[in-house]
C-alpha positions as CSV (number, residue, x, y, z in Angstrom):
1,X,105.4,75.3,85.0
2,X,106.7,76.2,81.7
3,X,107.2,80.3,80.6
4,X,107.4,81.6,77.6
5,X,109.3,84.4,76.1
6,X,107.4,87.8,76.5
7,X,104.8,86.4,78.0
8,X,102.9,88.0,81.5
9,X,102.5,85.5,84.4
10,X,100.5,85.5,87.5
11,X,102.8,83.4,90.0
12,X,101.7,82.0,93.5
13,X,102.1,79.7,95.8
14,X,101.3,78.9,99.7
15,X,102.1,77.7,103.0
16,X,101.2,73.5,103.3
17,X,97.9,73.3,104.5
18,X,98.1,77.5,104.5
19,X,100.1,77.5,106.9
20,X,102.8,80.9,107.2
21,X,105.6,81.1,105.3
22,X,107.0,84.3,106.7
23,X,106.8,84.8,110.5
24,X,108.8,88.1,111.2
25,X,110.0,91.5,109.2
26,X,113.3,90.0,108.4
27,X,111.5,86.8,107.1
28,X,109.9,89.3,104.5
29,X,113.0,91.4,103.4
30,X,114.7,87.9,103.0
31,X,112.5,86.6,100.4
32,X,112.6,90.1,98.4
33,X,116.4,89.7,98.3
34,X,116.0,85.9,96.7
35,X,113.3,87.2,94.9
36,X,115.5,90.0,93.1
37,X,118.7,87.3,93.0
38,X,117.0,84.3,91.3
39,X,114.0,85.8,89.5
40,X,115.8,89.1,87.7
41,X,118.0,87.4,85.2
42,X,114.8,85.8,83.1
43,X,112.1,88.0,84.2
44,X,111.1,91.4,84.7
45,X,108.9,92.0,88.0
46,X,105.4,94.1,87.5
47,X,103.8,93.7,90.9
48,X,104.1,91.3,93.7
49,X,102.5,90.8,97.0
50,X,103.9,89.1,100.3
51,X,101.3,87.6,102.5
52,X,101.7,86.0,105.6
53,X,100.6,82.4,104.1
54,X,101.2,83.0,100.4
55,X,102.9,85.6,97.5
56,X,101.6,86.9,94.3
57,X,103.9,88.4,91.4
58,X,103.1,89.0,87.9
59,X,106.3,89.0,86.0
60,X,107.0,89.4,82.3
61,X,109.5,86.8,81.0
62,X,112.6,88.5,79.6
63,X,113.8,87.3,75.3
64,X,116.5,85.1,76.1
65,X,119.2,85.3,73.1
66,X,121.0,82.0,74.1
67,X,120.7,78.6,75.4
68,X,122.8,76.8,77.4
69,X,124.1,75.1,73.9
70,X,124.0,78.7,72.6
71,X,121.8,78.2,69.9
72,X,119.2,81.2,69.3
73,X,115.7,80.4,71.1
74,X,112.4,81.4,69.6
75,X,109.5,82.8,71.4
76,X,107.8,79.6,71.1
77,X,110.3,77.6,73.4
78,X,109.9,77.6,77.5
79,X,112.6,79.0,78.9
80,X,113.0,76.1,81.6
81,X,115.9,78.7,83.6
82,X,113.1,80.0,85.5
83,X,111.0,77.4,86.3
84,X,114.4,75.9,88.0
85,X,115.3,79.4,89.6
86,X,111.9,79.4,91.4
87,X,112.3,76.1,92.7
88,X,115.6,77.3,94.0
89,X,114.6,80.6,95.8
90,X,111.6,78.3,97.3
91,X,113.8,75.3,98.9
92,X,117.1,77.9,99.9
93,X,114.6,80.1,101.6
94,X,112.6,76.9,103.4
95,X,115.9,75.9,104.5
96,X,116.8,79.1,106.3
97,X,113.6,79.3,108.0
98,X,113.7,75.8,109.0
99,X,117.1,76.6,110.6
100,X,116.3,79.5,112.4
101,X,112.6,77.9,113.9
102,X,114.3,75.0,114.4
103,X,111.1,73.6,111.8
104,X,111.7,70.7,109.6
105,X,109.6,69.9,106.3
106,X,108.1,71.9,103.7
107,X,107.3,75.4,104.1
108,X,104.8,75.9,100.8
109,X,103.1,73.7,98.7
110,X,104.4,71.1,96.4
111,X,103.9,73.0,93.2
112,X,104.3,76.4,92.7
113,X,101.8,77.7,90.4
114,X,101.2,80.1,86.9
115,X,98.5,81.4,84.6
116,X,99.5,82.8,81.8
117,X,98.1,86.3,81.4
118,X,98.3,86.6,77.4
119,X,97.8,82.8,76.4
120,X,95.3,81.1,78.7
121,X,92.7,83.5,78.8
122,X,90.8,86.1,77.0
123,X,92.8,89.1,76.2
124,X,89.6,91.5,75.4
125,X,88.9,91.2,79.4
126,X,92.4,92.9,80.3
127,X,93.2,90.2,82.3
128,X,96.6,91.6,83.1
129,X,95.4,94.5,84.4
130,X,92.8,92.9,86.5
131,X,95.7,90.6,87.6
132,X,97.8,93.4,88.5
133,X,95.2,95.4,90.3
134,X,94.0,92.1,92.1
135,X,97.4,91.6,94.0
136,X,98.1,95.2,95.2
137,X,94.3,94.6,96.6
138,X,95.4,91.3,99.0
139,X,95.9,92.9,101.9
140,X,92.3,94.6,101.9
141,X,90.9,91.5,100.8
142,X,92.5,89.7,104.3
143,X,91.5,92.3,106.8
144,X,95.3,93.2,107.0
145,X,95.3,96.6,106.2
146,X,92.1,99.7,105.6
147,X,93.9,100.7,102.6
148,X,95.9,99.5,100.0
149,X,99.4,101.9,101.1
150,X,99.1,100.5,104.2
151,X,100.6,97.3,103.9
152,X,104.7,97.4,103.9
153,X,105.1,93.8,101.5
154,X,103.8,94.9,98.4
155,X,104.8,96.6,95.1
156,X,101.7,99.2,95.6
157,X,103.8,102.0,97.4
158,X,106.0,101.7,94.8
159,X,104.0,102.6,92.2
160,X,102.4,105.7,94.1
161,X,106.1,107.0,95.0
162,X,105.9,106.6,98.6
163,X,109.1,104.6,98.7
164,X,111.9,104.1,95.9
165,X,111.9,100.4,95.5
166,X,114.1,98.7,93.1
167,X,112.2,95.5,92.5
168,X,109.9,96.2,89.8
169,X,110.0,97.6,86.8
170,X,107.6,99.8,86.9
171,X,108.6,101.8,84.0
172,X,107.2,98.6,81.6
173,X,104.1,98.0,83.8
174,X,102.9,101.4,82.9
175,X,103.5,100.7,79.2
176,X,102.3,97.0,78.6
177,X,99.0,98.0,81.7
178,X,98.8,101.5,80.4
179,X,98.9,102.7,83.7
180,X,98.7,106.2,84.8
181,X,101.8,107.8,85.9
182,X,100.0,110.4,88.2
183,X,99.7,108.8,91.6
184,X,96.4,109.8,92.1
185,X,95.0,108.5,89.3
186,X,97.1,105.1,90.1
187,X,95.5,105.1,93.4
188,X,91.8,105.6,91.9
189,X,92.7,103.1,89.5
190,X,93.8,100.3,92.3
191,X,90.9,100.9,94.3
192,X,88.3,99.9,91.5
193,X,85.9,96.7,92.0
194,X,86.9,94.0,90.0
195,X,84.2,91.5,88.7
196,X,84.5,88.4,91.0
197,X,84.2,86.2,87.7
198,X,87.2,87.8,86.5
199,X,89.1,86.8,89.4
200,X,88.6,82.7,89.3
201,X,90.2,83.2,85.4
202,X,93.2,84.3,87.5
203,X,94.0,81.0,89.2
């Protein structure tokens, strides 16, 4: 994978052969905690979803001033930090799950996956937004959950104020999605069909 600076990315990967990758609570709040530790010092979270055999997030890729020769970097340069930092939360999380069900072997898929939201595709379809609005939908998509506040691993409650996460930043979500602020108008606005062509630009 290779990010970009101020760039929006849809992220995701899965279990091998779709397999689970989180079998209890603890198995969820775990990954959050690797997810704020490696994934905050080069991007900025929008939304994320935790499934039971995969996770979205979309994340905007933070300006970095310096390299590790601490020359200046330009936009146009990958920052490589995070594509490294992923791979670590992926294997140090495997690892403890291996060790506490005694499992051995891969948890997820040999290659993590991105799109790039602003590069790759179209930007008069609001493919960010669609993006954004496509993850917080996962769990209705499933057969999880009847409605989208319903399901505890997402950044969706978030975003309607029904819990005080600290994950995402939520404050540039609303400004580079133009989001609503009002939670009912959020809520109307995340319940909205999106075009099924739409979605296979998204992978």
């Amino acid at each position: 994978m290779k990010f970009f600076q101020e760039n929006l990315y849809h992220v995701y990967n899965r279990g091998n052969l779709s397999n689970p990758i989180f079998f209890d609570k603890e198995n969820y709040f775990f990954f959050l905690k690797k997810m704020k530790t490696h994934l905050s010092p080069y991007c900025e979270i929008l939304a994320w979803c935790l499934m039971p055999n995969h996770f979205h997030w979309v994340i905007y890729v933070k300006k970095q001033t310096e390299s590790k020769s601490h020359k200046s970097i330009l936009n146009s340069e990958p920052v490589e930090e995070l594509n490294k930092s992923i791979g670590i939360l992926l294997r140090s999380y495997t690892r403890a799950v291996n060790k506490k069900y005694k499992k051995q072997g891969s948890l997820f898929q040999q290659k993590t996956k991105s799109k790039n939201l602003n590069r790759d595709i179209s930007s008069k379809d609001d493919y960010p937004l669609t993006c954004f609005l496509y993850i917080h939908q996962n769990p209705l998509r499933a057969g999880l959950e009847n409605y989208l506040g319903e399901w505890e691993f997402s950044s969706y409650k978030d975003y309607i104020g029904a819990r005080n996460g600290q994950l995402c930043n939520i404050q540039l979500a609303r400004e580079l999605l133009d989001l609503p602020e009002d939670s009912r108008l959020f809520d109307e606005l995340s319940s909205r069909t999106i075009d099924e062509d739409k979605l296979k630009k998204l992978f």
